[in-house]
VEXDREN-2710 file (C-alpha; in Angstrom, 1 decimal):
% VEXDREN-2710
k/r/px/py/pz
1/UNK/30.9/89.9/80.5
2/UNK/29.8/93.3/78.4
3/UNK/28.2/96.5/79.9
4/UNK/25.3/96.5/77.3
5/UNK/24.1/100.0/78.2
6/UNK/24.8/103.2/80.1
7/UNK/22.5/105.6/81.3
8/UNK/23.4/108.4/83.0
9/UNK/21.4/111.7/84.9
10/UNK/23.4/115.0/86.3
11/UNK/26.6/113.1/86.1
12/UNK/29.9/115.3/85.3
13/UNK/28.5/116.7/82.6
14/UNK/25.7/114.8/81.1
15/UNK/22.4/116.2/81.8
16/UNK/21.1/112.7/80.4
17/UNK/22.7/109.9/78.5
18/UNK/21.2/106.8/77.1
19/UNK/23.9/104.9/75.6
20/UNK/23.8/101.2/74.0
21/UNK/27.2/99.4/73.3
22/UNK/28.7/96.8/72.0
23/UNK/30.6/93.9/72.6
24/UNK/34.5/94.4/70.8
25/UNK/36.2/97.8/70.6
26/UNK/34.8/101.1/71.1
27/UNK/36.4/104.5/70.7
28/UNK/35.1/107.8/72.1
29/UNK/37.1/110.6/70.3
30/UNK/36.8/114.0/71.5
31/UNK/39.0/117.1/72.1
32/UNK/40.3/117.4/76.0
33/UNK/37.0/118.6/78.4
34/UNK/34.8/117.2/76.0
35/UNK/34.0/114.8/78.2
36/UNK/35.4/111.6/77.2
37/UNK/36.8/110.9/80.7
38/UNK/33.7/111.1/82.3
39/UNK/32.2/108.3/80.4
40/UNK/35.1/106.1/81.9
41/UNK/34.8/107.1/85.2
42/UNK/31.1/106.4/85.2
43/UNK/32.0/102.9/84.3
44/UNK/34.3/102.1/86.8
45/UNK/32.1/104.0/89.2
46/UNK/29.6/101.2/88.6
47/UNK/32.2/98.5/88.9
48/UNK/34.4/99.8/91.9
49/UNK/32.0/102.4/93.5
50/UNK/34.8/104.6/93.4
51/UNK/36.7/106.8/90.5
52/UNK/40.0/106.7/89.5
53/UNK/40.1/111.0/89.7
54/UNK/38.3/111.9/92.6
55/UNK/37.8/110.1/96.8
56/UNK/35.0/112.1/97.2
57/UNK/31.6/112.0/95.1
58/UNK/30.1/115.7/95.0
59/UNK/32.3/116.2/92.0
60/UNK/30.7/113.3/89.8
61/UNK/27.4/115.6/90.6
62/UNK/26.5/118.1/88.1
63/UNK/27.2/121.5/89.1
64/UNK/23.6/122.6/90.3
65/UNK/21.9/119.2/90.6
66/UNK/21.1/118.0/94.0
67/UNK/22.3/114.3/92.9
68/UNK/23.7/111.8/90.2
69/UNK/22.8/108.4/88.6
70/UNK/24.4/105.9/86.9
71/UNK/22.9/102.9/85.8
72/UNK/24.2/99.8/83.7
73/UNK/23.0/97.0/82.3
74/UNK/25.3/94.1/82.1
75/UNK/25.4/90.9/80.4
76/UNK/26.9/87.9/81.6
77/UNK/26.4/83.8/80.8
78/UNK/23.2/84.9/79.0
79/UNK/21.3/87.0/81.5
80/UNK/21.4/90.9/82.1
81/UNK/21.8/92.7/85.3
82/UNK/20.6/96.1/85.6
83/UNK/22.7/97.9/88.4
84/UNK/22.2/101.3/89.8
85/UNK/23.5/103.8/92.3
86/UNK/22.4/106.8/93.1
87/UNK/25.2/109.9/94.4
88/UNK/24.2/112.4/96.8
89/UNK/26.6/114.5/98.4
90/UNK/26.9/114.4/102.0
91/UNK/24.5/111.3/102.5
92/UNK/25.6/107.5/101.9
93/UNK/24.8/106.6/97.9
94/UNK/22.0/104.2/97.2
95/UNK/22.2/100.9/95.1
96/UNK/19.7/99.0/93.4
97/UNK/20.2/95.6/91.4
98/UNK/17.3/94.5/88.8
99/UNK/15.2/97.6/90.3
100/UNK/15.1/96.2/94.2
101/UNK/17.0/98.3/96.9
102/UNK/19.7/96.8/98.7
103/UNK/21.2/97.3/102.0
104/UNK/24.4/98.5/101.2
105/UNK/25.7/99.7/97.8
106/UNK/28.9/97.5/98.0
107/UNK/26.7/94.5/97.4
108/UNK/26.9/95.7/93.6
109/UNK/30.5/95.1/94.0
110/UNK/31.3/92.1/91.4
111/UNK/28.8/92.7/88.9
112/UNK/30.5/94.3/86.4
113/UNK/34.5/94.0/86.7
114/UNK/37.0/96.4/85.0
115/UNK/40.5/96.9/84.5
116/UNK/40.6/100.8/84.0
117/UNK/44.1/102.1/82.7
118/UNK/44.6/106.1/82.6
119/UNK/47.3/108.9/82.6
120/UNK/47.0/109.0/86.7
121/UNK/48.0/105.2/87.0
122/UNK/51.5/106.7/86.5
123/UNK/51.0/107.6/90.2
124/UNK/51.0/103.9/91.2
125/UNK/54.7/104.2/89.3
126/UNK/56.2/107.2/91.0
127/UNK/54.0/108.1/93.5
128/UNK/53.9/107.7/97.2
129/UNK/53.4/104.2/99.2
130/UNK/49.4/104.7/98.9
131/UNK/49.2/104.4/95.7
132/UNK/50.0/101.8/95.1
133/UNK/48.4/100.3/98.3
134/UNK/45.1/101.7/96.6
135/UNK/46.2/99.4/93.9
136/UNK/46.1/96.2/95.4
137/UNK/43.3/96.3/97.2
138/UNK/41.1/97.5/94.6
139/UNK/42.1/94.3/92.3
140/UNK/41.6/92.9/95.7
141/UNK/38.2/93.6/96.0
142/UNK/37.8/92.8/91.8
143/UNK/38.9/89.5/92.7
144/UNK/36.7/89.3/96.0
145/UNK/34.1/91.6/96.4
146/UNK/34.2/90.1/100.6
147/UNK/37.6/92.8/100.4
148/UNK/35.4/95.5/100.5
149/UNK/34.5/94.8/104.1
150/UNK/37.5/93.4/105.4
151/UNK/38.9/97.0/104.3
152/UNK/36.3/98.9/105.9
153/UNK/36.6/97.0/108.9
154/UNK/40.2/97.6/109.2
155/UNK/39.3/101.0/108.2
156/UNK/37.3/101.3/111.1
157/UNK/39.6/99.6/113.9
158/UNK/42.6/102.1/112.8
159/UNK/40.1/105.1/112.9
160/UNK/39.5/103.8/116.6
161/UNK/43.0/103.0/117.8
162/UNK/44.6/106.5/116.1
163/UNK/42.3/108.5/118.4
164/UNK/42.8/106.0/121.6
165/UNK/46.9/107.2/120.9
166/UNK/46.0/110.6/120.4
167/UNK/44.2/110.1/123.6
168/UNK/47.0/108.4/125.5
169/UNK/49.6/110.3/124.4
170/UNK/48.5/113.3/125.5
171/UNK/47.6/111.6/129.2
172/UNK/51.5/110.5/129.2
173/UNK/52.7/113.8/128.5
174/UNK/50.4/115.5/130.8
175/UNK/52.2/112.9/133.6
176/UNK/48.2/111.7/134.3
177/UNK/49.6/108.3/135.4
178/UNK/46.2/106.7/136.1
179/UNK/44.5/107.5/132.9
180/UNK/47.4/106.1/131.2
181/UNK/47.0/103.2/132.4
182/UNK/43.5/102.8/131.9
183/UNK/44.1/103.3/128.3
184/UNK/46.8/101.4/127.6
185/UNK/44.7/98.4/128.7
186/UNK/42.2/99.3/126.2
187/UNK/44.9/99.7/123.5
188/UNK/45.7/96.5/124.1
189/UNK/42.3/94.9/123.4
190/UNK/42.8/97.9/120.4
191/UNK/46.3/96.3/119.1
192/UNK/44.2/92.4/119.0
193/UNK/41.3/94.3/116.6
194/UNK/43.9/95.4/114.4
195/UNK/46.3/92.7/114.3
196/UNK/42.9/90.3/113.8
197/UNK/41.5/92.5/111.2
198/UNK/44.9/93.7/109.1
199/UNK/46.1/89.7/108.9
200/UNK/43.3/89.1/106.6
201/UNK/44.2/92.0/104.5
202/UNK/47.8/91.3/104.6
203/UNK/47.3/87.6/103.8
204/UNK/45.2/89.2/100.5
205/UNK/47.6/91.2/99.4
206/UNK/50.5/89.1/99.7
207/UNK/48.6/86.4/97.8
208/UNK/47.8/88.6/95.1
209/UNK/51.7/89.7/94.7
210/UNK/52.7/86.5/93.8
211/UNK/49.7/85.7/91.7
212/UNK/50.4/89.0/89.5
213/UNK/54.2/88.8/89.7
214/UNK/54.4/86.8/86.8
215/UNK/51.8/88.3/84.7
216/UNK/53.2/92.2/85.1
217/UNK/56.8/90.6/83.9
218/UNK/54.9/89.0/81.1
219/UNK/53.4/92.5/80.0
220/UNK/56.1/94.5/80.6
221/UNK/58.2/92.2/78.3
222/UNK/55.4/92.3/75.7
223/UNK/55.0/96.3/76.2
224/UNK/58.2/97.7/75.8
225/UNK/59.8/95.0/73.6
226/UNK/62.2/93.7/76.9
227/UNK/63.9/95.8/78.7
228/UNK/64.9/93.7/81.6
229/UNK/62.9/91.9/84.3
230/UNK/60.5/93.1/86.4
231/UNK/60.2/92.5/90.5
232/UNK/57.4/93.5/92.8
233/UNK/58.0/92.7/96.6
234/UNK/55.4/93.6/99.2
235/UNK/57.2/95.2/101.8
236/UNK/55.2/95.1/105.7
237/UNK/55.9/97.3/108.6
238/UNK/55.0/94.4/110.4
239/UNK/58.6/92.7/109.3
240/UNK/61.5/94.2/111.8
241/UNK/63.8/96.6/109.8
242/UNK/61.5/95.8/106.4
243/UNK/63.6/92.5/106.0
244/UNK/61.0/90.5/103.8
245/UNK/59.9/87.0/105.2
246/UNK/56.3/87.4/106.2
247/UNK/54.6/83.6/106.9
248/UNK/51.7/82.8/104.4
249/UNK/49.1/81.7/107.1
250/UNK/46.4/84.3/108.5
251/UNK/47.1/83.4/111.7
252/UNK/50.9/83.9/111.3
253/UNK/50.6/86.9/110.2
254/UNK/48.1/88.3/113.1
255/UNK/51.3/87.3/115.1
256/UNK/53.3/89.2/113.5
257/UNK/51.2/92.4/113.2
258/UNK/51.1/92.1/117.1
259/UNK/54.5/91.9/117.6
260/UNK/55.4/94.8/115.6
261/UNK/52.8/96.8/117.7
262/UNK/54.4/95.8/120.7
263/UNK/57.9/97.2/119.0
264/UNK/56.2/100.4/118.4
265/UNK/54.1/101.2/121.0
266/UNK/56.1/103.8/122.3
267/UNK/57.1/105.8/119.2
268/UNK/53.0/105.4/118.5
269/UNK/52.1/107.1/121.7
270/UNK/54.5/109.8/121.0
271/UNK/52.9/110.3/117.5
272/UNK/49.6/109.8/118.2
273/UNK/49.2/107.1/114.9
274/UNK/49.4/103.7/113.9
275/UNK/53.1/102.7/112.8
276/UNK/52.6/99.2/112.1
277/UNK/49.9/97.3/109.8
278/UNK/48.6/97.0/106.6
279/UNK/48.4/101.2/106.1
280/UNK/51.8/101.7/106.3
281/UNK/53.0/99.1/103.7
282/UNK/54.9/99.3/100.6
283/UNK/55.4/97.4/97.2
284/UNK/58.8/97.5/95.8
285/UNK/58.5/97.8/91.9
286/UNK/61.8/97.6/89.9
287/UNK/63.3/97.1/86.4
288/UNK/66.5/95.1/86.8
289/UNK/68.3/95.9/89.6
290/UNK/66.8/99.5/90.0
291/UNK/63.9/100.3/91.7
292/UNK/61.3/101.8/89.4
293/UNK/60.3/105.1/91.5
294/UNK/63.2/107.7/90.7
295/UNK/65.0/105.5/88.5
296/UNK/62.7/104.5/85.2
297/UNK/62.3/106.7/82.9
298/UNK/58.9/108.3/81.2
299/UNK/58.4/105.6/78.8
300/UNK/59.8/103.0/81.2
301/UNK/57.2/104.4/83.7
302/UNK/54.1/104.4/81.2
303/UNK/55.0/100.6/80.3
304/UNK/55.3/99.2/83.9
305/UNK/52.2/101.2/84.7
306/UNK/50.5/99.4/81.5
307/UNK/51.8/96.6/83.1
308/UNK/50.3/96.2/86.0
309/UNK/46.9/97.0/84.6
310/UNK/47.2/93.9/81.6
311/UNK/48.7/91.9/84.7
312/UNK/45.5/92.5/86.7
313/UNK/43.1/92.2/83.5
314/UNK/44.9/88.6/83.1
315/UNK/44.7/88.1/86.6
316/UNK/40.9/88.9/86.4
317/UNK/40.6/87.2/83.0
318/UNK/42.1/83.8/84.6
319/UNK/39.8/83.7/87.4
320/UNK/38.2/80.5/86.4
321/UNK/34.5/79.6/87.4
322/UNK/35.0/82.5/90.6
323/UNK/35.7/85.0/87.2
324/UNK/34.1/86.3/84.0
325/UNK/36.2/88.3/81.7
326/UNK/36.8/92.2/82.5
327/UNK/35.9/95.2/80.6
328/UNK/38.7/96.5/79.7
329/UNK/39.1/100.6/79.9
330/UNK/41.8/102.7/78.4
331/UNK/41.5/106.4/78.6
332/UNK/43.8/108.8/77.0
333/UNK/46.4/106.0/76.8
334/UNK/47.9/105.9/73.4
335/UNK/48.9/109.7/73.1
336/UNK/51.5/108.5/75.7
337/UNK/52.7/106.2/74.1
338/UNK/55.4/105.8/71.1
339/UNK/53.9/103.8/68.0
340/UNK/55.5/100.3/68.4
341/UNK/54.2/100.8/72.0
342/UNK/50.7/101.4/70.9
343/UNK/50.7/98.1/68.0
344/UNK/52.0/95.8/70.8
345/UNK/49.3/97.1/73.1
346/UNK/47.0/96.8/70.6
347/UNK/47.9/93.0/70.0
348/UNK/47.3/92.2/73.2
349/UNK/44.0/93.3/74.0
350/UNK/42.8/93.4/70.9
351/UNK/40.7/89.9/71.4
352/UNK/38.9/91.3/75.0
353/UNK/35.5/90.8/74.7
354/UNK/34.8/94.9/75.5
355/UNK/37.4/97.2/75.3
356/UNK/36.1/100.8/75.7
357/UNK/38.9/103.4/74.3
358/UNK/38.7/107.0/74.3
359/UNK/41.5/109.1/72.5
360/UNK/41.7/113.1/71.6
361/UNK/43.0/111.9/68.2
362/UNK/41.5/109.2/66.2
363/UNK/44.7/108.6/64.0
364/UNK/46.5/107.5/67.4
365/UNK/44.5/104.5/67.6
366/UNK/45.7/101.9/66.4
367/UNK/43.8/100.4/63.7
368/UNK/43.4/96.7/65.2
369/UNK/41.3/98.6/67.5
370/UNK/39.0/100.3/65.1
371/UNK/35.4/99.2/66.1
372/UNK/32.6/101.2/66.7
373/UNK/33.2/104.7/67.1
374/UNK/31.6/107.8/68.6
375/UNK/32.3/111.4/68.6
376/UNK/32.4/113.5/72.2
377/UNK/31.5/117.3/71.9
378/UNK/30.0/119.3/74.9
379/UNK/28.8/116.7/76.8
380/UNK/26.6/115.1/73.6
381/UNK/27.3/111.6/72.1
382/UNK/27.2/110.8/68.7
383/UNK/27.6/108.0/66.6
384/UNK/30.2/108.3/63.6
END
């Protein structure tokens, strides 16, 4: 798989961009605010529908344009695919595939695949419980574009049950005794939705845990030359006082997610939110016996970041018939890192079918990764 062109119109900064590229390496050097990022982001927005600096999309517009489009075309097993999609703030985006409209833009979702490693991965690292949830279910959906609407319908059964507590809550307190217990027997037909509907996320995620396990420790080893193993444990609010032990069946696990409702139905009605699913869970990431948030250092940090992201591009490389290879996307990433980190890096990706680099500096690229190269300066392109 190779993203054989990019267009863009009135995205970040480019006016208009008709860019053709190649399979192997190639480096976009520019001076920070160039806009080097941008042409990252518009690739992953075209894999993931989403970008790795922003939730929302009126900042991918360009300032004074009433909308944005990006458009790829990518080759796979001999044929090309043109995808596009179409921002505009404050209305739902539009999709087409080979120029025909479809229903919903997530149908895009599996096109192109891409494993997109930045400086704000280091988030995933040291940053709160949703990150790294965000993390897993974005490989998830890489892996299975079907994840896109098992998260949206959890999505949408949590929006529903937070306001039914809100709603209850607020009954209880007010000592409204009947209404109470009106909606307590609608939050129970509530606690079935989410229990139904966060087992099939669950079961995903746990899956995918021990698939990538492996793969991380391989990388990290291979990163940062050792430096002791690596653990990732999913942790569920589901599992009574976080003890690990969560059964591998979907159905299992929708009992499980119910009983933990049950648990904390009251403390829920007194906080007017969800306490116990899929939202509210954890992975554990360590280096030896220590876990890695508060603990690892910057350059221990950067490599188990890297880690995860060659973990999920094996992952995604591995996939079999299901899989084609990823592009592979690494922004800003070697001015972070020391120079025997950047030659093992280099080694290992080095053989990707597309790797797309961008870098401030050319020098610190390594030179195994020296393919085609193009300048960045004021939102212009150029060859050379």
């Amino acid at each position: 798989m190779r993203l054989a062109h990019l267009s863009l119109v009135d995205f970040r900064s480019y006016a208009a961009l008709e860019l053709a590229l190649e399979r192997g390496v190639t480096t976009f050097v520019g001076l920070n605010g160039q806009g080097k990022t941008n042409l990252v982001e518009a690739v992953g927005y075209l894999a993931t529908l989403g970008s790795h600096r922003v939730s929302a999309d009126a900042p991918m517009v360009r300032s004074g344009a009433e909308r944005a489009v990006v458009r790829g075309a990518v080759d796979r097993d001999g044929r090309t695919t043109l995808v596009e999609l179409e921002l505009v703030p404050g209305r739902a985006n539009r999709a087409r595939v080979n120029r025909a409209p479809v229903p919903r833009a997530r149908e895009v979702l599996g096109i192109l695949r891409t494993v997109l490693f930045a400086p704000e991965d280091l988030a995933v690292v040291r940053g709160d419980p949703s990150e790294r949830r965000r993390f897993l279910d974005d490989l998830l959906v890489a892996r299975a574009p079907r994840y896109a609407g098992v998260r949206a319908d959890y999505e949408r059964v949590l929006k529903q049950r937070n306001a039914l507590l809100k709603s209850a809550g607020a009954a209880r307190r007010g000592g409204r005794s009947a209404e109470v217990s009106s909606q307590l027997s609608v939050l129970d037909v509530w606690d079935a939705h989410l229990a139904r509907a966060g087992a099939s996320l669950l079961y995903g995620r746990l899956r995918l845990v021990d698939e990538l396990r492996p793969l991380v420790g391989k990388a990290y080893d291979a990163v940062a030359s050792g430096g002791g193993p690596v653990g990732l444990e999913y942790r569920s609010s589901a599992e009574p006082d976080g003890e690990a032990g969560l059964p591998m069946d979907v159905d299992a696990l929708g009992e499980a997610l119910a009983g933990g409702l049950v648990r904390a139905r009251s403390a829920e009605l007194e906080r007017g939110v969800s306490l116990v699913g899929p939202h509210r869970d954890d992975v554990l990431l360590s280096l030896g016996p220590l876990p890695a948030r508060g603990y690892a250092s910057h350059g221990e940090g950067w490599s188990l970041a890297l880690a995860l992201r060659l973990g999920s591009y094996e992952l995604l490389r591995g996939d079999g018939a299901e899989g084609a290879e990823p592009v592979l996307l690494l922004d800003d990433v070697f001015a972070e890192l020391d120079a025997g980190r950047r030659e093992r890096l280099a080694a290992l990706v080095s053989d990707a079918e597309q790797v797309i680099v961008t870098a401030a500096v050319a020098e610190d690229v390594p030179s195994p990764l020296r393919g085609a190269r193009f300048q960045v300066h004021g939102g212009a392109v150029a060859r050379g």
